[in-house]
Each structure stands twice: as structure tokens, then as C-alpha cells.
LOKOL-482393 format. One record per residue (C-alpha): residue number from 0; residue in three letters; z, y, x. Coordinates in nm, 4 decimals. Layout:
N
ATOM    nr   rest          z          y          x
ATOM   NUM    ALA          Z          Y          X
...
***
This chain:
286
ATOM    nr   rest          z          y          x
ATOM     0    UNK     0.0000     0.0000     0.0000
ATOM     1    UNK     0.1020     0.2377     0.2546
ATOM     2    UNK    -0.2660     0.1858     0.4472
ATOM     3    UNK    -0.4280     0.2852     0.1419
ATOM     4    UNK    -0.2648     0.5654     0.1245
ATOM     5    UNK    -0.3108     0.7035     0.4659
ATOM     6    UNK    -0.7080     0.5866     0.4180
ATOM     7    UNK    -0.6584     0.8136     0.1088
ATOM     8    UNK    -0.5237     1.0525     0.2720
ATOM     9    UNK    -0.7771     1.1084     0.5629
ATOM    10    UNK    -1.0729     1.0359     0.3269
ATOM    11    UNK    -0.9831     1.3300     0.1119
ATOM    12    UNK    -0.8345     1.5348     0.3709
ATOM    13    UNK    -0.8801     1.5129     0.7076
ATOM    14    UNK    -1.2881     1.3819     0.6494
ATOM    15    UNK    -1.3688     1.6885     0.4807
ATOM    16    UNK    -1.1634     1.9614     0.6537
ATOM    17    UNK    -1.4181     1.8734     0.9584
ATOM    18    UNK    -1.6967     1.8628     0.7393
ATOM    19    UNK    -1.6976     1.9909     0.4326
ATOM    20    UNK    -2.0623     1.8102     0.3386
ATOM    21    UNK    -1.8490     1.4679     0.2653
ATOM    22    UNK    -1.5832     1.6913     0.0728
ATOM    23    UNK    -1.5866     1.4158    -0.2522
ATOM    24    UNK    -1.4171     1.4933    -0.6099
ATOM    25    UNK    -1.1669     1.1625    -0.7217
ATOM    26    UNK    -1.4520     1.1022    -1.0193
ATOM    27    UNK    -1.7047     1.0857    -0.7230
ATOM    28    UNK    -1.4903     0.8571    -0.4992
ATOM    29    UNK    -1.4116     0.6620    -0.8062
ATOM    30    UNK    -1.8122     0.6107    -0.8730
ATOM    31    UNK    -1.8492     0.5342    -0.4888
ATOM    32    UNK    -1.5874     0.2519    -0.4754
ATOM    33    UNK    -1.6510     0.1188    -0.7713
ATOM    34    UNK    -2.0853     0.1004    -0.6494
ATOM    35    UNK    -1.9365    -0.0962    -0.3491
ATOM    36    UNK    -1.6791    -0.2826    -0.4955
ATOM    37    UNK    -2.0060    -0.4195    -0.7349
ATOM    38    UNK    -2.2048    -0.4843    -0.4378
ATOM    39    UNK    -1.9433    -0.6637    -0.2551
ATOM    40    UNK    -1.8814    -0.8943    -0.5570
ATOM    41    UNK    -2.2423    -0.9860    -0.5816
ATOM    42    UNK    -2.2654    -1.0371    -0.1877
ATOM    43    UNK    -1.9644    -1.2535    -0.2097
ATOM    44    UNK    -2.0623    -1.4943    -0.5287
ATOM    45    UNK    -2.4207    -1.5292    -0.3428
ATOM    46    UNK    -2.2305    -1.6123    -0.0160
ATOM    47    UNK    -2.0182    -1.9225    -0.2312
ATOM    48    UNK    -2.2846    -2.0168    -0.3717
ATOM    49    UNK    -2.4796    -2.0973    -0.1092
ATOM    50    UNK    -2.2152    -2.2309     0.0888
ATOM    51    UNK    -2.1177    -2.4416    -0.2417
ATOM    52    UNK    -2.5038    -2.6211    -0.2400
ATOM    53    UNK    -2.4995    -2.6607     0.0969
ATOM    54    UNK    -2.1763    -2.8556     0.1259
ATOM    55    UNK    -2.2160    -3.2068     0.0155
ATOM    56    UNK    -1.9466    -3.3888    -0.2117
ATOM    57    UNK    -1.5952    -3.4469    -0.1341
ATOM    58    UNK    -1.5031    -3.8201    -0.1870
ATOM    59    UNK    -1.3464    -3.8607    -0.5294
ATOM    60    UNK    -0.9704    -3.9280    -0.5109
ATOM    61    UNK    -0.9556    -4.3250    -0.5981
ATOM    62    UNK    -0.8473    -4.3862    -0.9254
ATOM    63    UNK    -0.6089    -4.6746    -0.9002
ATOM    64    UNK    -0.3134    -4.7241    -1.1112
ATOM    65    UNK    -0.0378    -4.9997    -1.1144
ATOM    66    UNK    -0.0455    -5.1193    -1.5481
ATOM    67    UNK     0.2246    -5.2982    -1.7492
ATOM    68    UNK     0.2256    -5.6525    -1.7970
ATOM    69    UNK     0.1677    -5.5913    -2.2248
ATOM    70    UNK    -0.1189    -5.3381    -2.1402
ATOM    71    UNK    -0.3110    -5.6081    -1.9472
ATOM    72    UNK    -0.4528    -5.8071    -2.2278
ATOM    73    UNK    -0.5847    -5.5092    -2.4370
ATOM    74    UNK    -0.7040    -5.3514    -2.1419
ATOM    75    UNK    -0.8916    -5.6958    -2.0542
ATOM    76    UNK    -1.0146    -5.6623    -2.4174
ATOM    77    UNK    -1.1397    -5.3176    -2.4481
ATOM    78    UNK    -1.3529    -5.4005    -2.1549
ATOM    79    UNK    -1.4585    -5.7103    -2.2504
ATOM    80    UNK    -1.6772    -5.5011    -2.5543
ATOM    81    UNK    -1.8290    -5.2603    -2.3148
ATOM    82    UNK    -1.9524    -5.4588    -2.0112
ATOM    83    UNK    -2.2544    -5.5594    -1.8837
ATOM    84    UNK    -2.1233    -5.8104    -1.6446
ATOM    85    UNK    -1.8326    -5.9799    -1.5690
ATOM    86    UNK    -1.7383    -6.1029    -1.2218
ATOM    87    UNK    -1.4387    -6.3427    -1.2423
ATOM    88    UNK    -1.2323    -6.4283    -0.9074
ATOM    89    UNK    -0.9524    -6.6874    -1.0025
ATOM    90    UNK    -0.8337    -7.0495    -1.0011
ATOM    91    UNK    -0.8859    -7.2887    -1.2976
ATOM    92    UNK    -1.0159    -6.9697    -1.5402
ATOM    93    UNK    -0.7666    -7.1057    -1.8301
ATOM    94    UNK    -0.8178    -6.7402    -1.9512
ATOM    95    UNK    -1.1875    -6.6474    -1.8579
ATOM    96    UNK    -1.2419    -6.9906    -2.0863
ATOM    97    UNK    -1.0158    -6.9228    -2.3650
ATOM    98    UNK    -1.0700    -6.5731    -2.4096
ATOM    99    UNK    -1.3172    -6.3837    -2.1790
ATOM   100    UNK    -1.5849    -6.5942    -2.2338
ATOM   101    UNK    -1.6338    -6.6214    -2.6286
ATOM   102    UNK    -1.5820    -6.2737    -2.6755
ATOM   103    UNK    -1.7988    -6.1715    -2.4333
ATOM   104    UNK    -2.0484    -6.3939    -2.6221
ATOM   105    UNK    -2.0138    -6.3053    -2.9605
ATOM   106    UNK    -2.0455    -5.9093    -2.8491
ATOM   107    UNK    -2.3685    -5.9812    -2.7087
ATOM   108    UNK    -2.5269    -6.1415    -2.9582
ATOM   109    UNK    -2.3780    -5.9377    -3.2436
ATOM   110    UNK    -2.5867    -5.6438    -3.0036
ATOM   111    UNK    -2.8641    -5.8283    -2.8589
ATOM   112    UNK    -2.8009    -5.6934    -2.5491
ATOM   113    UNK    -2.7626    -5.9703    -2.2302
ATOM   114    UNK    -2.4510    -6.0216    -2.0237
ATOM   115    UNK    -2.4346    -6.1834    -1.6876
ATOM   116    UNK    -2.0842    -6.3722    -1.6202
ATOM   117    UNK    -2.0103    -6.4940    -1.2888
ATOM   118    UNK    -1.7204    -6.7672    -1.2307
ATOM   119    UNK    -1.5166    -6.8279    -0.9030
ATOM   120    UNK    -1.3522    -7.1079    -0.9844
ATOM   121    UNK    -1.1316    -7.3712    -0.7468
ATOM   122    UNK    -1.3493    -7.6761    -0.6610
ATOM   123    UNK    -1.2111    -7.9486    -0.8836
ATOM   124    UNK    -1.3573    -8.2284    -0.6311
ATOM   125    UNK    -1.1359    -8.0634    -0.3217
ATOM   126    UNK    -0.8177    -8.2872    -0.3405
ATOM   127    UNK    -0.6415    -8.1117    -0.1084
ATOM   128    UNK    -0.6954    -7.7750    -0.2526
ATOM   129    UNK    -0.5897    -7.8709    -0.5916
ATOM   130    UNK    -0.2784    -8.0093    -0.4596
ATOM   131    UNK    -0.2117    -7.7165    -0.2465
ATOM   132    UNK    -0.2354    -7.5041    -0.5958
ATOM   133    UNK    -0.0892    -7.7155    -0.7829
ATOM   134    UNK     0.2053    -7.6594    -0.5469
ATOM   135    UNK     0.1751    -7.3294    -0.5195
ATOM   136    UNK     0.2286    -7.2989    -0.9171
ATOM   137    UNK     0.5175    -7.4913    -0.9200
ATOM   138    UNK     0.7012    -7.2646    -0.7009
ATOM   139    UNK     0.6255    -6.9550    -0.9557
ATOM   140    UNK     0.8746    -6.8163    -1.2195
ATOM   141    UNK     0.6047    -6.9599    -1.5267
ATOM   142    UNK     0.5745    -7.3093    -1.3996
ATOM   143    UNK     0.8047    -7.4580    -1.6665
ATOM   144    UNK     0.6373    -7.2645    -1.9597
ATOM   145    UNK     0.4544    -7.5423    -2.0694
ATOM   146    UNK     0.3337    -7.8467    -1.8760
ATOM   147    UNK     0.3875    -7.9334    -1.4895
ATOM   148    UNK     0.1362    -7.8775    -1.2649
ATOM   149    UNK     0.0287    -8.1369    -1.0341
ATOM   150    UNK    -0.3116    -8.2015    -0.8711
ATOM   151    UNK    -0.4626    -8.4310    -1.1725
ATOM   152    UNK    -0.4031    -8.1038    -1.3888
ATOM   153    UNK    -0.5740    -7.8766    -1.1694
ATOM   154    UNK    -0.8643    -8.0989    -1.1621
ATOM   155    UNK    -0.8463    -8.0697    -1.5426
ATOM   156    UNK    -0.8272    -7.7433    -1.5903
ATOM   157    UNK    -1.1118    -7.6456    -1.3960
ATOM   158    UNK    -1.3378    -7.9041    -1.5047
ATOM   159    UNK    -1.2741    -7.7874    -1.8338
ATOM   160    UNK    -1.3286    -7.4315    -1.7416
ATOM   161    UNK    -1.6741    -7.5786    -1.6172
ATOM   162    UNK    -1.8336    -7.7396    -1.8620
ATOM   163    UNK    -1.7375    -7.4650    -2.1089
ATOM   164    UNK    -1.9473    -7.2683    -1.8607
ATOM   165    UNK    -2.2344    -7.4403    -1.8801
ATOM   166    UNK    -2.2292    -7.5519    -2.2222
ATOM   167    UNK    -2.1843    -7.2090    -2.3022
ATOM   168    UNK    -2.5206    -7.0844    -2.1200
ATOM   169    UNK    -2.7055    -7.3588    -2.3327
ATOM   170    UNK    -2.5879    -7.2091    -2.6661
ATOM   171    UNK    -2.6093    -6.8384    -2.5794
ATOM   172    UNK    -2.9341    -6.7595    -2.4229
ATOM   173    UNK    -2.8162    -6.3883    -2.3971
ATOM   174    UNK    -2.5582    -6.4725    -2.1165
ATOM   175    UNK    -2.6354    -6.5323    -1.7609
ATOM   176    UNK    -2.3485    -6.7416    -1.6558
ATOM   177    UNK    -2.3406    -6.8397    -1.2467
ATOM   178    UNK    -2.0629    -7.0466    -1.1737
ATOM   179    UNK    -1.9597    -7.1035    -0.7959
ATOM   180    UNK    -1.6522    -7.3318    -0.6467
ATOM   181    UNK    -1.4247    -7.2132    -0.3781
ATOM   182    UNK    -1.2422    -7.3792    -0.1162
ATOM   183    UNK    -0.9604    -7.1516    -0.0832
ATOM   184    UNK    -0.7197    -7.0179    -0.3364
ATOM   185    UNK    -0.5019    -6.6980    -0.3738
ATOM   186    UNK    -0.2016    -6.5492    -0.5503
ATOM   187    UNK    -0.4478    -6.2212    -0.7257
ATOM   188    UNK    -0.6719    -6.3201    -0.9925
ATOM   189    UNK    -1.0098    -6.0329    -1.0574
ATOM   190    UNK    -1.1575    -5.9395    -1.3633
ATOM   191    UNK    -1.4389    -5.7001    -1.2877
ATOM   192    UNK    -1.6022    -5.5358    -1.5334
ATOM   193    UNK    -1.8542    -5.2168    -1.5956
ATOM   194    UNK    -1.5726    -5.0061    -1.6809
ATOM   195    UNK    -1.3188    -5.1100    -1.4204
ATOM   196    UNK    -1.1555    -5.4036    -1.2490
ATOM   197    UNK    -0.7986    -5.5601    -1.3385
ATOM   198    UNK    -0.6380    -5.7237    -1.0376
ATOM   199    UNK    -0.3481    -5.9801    -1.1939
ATOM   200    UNK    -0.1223    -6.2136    -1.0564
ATOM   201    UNK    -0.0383    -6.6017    -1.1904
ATOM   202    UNK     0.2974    -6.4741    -1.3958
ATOM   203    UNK     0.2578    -6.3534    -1.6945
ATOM   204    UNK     0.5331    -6.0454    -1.6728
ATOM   205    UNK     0.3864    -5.9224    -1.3644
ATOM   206    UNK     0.2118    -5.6126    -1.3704
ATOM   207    UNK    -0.1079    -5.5298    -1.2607
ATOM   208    UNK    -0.3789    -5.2821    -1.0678
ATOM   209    UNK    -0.6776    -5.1288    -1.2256
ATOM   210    UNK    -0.8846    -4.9725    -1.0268
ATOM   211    UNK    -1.2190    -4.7509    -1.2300
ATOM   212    UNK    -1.5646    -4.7788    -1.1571
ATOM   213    UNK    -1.7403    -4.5637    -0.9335
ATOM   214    UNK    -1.3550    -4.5628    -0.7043
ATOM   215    UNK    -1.3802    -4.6924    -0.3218
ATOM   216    UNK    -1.1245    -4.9651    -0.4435
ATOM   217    UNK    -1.3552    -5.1244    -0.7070
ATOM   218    UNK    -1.6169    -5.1318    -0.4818
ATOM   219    UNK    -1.4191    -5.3148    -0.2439
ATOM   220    UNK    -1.3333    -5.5433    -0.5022
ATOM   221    UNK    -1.6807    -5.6365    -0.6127
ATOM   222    UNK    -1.8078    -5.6462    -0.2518
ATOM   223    UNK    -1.5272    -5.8775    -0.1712
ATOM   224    UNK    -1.6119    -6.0874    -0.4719
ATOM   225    UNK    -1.9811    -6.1263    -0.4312
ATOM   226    UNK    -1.9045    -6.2284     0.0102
ATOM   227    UNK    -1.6562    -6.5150    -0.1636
ATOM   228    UNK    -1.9478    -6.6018    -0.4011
ATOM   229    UNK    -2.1996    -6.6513    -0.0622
ATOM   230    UNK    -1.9813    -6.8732     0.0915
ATOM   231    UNK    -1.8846    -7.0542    -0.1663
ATOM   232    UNK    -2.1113    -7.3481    -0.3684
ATOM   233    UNK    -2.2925    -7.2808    -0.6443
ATOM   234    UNK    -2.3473    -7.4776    -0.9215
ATOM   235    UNK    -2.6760    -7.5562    -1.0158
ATOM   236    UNK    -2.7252    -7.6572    -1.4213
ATOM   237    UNK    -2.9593    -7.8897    -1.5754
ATOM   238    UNK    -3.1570    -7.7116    -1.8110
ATOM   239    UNK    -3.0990    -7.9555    -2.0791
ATOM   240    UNK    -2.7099    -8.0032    -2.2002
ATOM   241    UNK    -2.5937    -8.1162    -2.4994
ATOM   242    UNK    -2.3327    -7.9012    -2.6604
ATOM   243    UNK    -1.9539    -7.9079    -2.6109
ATOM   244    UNK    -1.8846    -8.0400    -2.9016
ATOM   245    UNK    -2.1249    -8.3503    -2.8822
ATOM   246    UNK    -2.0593    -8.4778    -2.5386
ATOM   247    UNK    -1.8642    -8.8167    -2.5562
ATOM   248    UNK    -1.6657    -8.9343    -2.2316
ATOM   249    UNK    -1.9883    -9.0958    -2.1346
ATOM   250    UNK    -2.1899    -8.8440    -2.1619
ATOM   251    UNK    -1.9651    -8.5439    -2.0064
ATOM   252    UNK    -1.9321    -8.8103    -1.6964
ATOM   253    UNK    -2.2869    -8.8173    -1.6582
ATOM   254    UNK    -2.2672    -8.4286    -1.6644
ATOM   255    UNK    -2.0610    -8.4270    -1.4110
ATOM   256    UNK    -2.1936    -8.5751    -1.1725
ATOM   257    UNK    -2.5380    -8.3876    -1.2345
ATOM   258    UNK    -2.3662    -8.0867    -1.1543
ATOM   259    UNK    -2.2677    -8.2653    -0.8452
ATOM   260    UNK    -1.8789    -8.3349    -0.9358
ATOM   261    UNK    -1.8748    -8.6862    -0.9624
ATOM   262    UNK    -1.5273    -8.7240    -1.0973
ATOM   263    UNK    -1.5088    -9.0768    -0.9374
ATOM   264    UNK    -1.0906    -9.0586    -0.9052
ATOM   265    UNK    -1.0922    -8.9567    -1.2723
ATOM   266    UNK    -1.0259    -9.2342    -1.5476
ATOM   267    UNK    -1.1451    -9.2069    -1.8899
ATOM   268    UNK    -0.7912    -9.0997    -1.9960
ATOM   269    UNK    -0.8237    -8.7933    -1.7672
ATOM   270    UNK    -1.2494    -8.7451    -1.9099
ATOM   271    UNK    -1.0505    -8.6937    -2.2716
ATOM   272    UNK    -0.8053    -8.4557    -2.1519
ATOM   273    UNK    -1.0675    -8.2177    -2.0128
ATOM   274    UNK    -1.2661    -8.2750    -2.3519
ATOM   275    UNK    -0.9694    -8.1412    -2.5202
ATOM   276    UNK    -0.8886    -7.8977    -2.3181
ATOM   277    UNK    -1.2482    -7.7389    -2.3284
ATOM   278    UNK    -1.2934    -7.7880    -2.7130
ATOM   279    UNK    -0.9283    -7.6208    -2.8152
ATOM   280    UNK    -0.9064    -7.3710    -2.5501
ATOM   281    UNK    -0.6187    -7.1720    -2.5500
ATOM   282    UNK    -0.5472    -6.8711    -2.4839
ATOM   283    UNK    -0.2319    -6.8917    -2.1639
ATOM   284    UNK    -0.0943    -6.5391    -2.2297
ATOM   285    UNK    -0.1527    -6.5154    -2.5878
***
């Protein structure tokens, strides 16, 4: 304030006293300053702007945010309805089977609009890895919810996930279903969809991460997903199935072993139980 003033002061004053050509009235000075004050706006907002073009785009903070085990399912849901694709990263896929999967196929063909799933699954014909899980889950909080788990019921489960899988493809020509078989498990289960991806756990009171398309965390999640899928083997369908519903023991051995998973260790007992499993699929968190 007080420079101001003495710039006032020797604008008005002293200026003029030695030459009385720049003597000024305040309604003159006023006009002046408020000419350059215009100018130097305009000179500025040119000067951002420019700057503003020429600067390319900050990185986007990374929306990731830690959700409550009861907002996982609707969250799963919503995005279920508004997805293109789904990219699954799990064990047996009790869930993806039960749930993901049908809804995902009754939205596309009540839009006639094509989906492409893609399973990683556990490979039911690695003994050692479905013992090592089945371990694994008897050591978590959930693992006397309903029944043990042992190897044989790993094997189960996944088969079942399977041949829902590729039954499925058969029935809904609007899916694109790849299914692939891993020899390595982990504790995080993803569901990746358009929207965003939901990173779980195995227990069904533990909270999860969802992370939005478009962040540097989904992208590492789907870039992580689709290495596991490359090193990981593929299953390769016959083009003609016969429904879920119509395969006998017989038949969904033969299966089987066409997708090359010749359940050789598995007795007819065990070819029922993964019947009824895939028929009545239910839902694990519901």
C-alpha cells in the first residue's frame, strides 16, 4: 500500500513539476490505468492459454477405493448389466458360475449386443494344486460354512465351473466365453469389467478394492490378467455339445476328456456330483 502511494505521489507530483506536458487529471490517470490494466488482462489470458495447449495432461489421480464386504455383490451386479467383457481371475469360479455368468447372459440377449467372458480357472487335472488349495481354504475363517474342502472337491468345483462354461457358449451364441487353466493359485480373486475391476478375497466379510476404468491400477489389473491367461492353457471346445441339462455321466466323461481333462481318478460318484453342482448352481455369498 505504502508503494502505491509514493508511485502516486511522484506520478502526480514530482512527474509533472519537471514537466508539466505529463501533468494528468485523476479522470485521465483513471482512463490510463484502466487502458493498461485491459491490455494486461488480455496479454495474460493469451499467455495461459497458450501455455495451457501446450502442456500435455497431468496423469489422473488413480481412483481406487477400499469397499465394504455388503457393497461387493451389488457392485458386482451393477456391472454385470453394463459390460462388454468380463475377465475373471479366480479359483474354482463357484460365483462367476452361479451368478456372473447367467446374468451376464440373459443381459445380452435381452439387448442383442455380444459379450466376451474370459475364465481363469485352477486346473482341475493338477493334483497337487488342488490339494495345495484345498489346504489353503481350510485354514480360512469360512472353511466350516458349509462343506470341507479337500482335493476331490476342488476338482469338483472347477469341473463344474467348466462345463457350465462351455455348455453355456453352445446355448448363447452372443457370448464369447475363453476359458484357460492355471497352475498356480492366489488369495485375491478379479472381476474385471468395462466399468471397473473388484479385487476380493476367499472370505466372505472381507472387504474389497475397486479400482475404475481408465485408472493406472485397472490397467495393471487387466494387463496382469491377460500375461496369466498366456501362460496358462487354454481350453479348446468342440463345436458340438450337448446341453447341460442332457449330458448323462457318460456323456459329460466323454466331454471331458475332449476338452483334454480326462478325469481318469474320478469315479462315477464324483461325475454326478459335478452334474449337480453345475445344474443347481448356487450362489456362495448369496
Amino acid at each position: 500500500m505504502l508503494s502505491l502511494s509514493i508511485l502516486g505521489f511522484v506520478r502526480f507530483f514530482v512527474i509533472p513539476y519537471f514537466d508539466e506536458s505529463l501533468k494528468m487529471s485523476g479522470f485521465a490517470f483513471t482512463a490510463d490505468l484502466s487502458v493498461r490494466l485491459l491490455s494486461t488482462l488480455m496479454v495474460t489470458v493469451a499467455i495461459a492459454t497458450f501455455i495451457f495447449w501446450l502442456t500435455p495432461d497431468l496423469l489422473a489421480p488413480p481412483n481406487i477405493q477400499v469397499i465394504e464386504a455388503r457393497m461387493i455383490g451389488p457392485l458386482l451386479q451393477e456391472a454385470m448389466t453394463k459390460t462388454h467383457f468380463w475377465f475373471f481371475k479366480g479359483s474354482s469360479g463357484r460365483y462367476l458360475r452361479s451368478k456372473t455368468l447367467p446374468v451376464i447372459a440373459a443381459h445380452a440377449r435381452s439387448t442383442n449386443v455380444s459379450k466376451d467372458i474370459t475364465a481363469l480357472l485352477l486346473d482341475p487335472n493338477n493334483e497337487q494344486l488342488c490339494s495345495d488349495y484345498a489346504n489353503y481354504r481350510r485354514g480360512l475363517k469360512s472353511a466350516f460354512v458349509d462343506e470341507p474342502w479337500t482335493a476331490l472337491r476342488v476338482k469338483q468345483e472347477a469341473y463344474a465351473t467348466i462345463l457350465t462354461l462351455v455348455t453355456k457358449q453352445q446355448e448363447e451364441p452372443l457370448l464369447r466365453i475363453t476359458v484357460a487353466l492355471t497352475n498356480h493359485f492366489s488369495s485375491f480373486r478379479v472381476d474385471l469389467s468395462s466399468p471397473y475391476a473388484i479385487v476380493t478375497r476367499e472370505e466372505p466379510t472381507a472387504p474389497g478394492v475397486r479400482c475404475d476404468s481408465g485408472s493406472y491400477f485397472y490397467d495393471s489389473y487387466r494387463d496382469d490378467i491377460q500375461l496369466a491367461i498366456q501362460q496358462s492353457r487354454k481350453i479348446e471346445q468342440p463345436k458340438n455339445i450337448q446341453s447341460l441339462v442332457q449330458l448323462s455321466p457318460k456323456s459329460c466323461r466323454t466331454l471331458l476328456i475332449s476338452l483334454g481333462l480326462p478325469p481318469s481318478d474320478l469315479s462315477d460318484e464324483d461325475i454326478d456330483k459335478i452334474l449337480l453342482l453345475a445344474r443347481n448352481a448356487k450362489n456362495p455369498y448369496g
